[in-house]
C-alpha positions in Angstrom: 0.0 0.0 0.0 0.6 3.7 -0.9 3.1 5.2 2.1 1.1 8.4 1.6 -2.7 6.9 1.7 -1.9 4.5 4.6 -0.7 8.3 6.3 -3.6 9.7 5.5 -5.9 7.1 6.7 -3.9 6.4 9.8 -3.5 9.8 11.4 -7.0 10.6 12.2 -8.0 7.4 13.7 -4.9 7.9 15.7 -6.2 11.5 16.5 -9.8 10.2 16.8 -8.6 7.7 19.6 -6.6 10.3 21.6 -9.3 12.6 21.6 -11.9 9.8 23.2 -9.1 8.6 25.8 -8.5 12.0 26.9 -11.3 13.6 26.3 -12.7 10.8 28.7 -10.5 11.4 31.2 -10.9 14.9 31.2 -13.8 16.1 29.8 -14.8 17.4 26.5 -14.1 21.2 27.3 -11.1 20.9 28.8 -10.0 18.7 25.9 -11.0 21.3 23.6 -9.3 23.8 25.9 -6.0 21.9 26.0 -6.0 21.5 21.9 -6.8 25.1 21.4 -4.2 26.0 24.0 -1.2 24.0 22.2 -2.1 25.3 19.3 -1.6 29.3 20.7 1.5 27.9 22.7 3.0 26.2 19.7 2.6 28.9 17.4 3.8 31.5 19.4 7.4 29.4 19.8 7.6 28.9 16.1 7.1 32.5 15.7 10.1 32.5 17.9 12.4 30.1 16.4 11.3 30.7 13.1 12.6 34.3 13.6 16.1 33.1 15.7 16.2 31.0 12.2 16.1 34.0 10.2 18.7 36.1 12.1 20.8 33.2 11.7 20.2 32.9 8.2 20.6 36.4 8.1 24.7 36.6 9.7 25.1 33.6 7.4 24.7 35.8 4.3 26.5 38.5 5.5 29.8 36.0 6.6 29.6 35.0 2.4 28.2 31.3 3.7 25.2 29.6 2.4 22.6 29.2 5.0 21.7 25.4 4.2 21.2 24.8 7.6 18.6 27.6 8.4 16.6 26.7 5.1 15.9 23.4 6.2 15.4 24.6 9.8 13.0 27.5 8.6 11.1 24.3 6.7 10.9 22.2 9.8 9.5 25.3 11.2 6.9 26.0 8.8 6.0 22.3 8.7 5.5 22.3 12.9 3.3 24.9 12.4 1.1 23.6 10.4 1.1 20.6 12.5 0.7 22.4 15.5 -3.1 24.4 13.6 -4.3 20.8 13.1 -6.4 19.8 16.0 -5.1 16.7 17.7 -2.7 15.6 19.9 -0.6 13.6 18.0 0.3 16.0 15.3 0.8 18.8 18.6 3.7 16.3 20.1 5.5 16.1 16.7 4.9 19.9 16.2 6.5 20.6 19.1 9.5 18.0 18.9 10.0 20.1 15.8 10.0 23.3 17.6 12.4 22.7 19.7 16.3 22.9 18.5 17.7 19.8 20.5 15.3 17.3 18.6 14.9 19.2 15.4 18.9 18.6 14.8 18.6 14.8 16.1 16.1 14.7 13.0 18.2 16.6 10.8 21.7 14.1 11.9 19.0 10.9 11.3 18.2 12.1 7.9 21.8 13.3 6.6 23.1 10.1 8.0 20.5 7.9 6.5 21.1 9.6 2.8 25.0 10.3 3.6 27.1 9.1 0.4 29.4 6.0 1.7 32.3 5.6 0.5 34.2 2.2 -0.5 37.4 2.0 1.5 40.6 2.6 -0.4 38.2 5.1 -3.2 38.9 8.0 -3.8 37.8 11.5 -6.3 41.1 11.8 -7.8 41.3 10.0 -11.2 44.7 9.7 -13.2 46.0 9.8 -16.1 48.0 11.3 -18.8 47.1 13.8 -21.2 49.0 15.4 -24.2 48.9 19.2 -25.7 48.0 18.7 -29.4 48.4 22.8 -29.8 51.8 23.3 -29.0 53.3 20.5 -31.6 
C-alpha cells in the first residue's frame, strides 16, 4: 500500500482515539481547551524560532556562507506549524519536537546520515592519467 494513503488514513484514527481517551478522562471542554491551547502555545514558539532561524540565516549571508542549515530549519518550522493548527494531539507532540532545537537537529543528523554518500574503502575522487597538448606540436 501507498506510504502516503496509509498516512492519510492512519492519522486521524490515531487523533480520533486520543481525543476519546482524553477527552474521557478529562472532559470534553477541557479537551478542547488543552488543543486550542497548544495550538496558541505552539505557534507563538515557532514564531520565535522561526525568527532566531532567520537572524541566523541572516549573519550567514552576510559571513559569504550559504545558509543550508537555516533553510531546512526554517522548513521544519513552517512544517510544525502547520502541524501544530491541526487539532489533535498527535500532530501537537511532533509539532512541538520540531519546535524545539535539540530534537529538530537529532532529526536533521537521522536524515543526513541515512542519505550520507558511503564511501568504499581505499576510493577516492582523484582520477589519473596522462594527457597530451595537441596545440603546441
Amino acid at each position: 500500500m501507498n506510504t502516503l494513503i496509509l498516512t492519510i488514513i492512519l492519522i486521524p484514527l490515531i487523533e480520533i482515539y486520543l481525543f476519546i481517551e482524553i477527552g474521557g478522562q478529562i472532559g470534553a471542554g477541557y479537551t478542547i481547551l488543552f488543543i486550542l491551547l497548544t495550538a496558541v502555545i505552539g505557534l507563538y514558539f515557532a514564531k520565535l524560532e522561526g525568527i532566531n532561524t532567520i537572524r541566523s540565516g541572516m549573519n550567514q549571508l552576510t559571513n559569504n556562507q550559504m545558509p543550508i542549515y537555516e533553510m531546512i530549519s526554517g522548513a521544519a518550522l513552517a512544517f510544525a506549524a502547520v502541524l501544530l493548527i491541526i487539532p489533535g494531539f498527535a500532530t501537537d507532540i511532533v509539532g512541538f519536537l520540531l519546535i524545539i532545537p535539540f530534537t529538530r537537529n537529532l532529526l536533521f543528523k537521522f536524515i543526513t546520515k541515512k542519505y550520507e554518500k558511503t564511501k568504499v574503502s581505499g576510493e577516492d575522487d582523484l582520477i589519473e592519467g596522462e594527457y597530451e597538448d595537441k596545440d603546441k606540436q
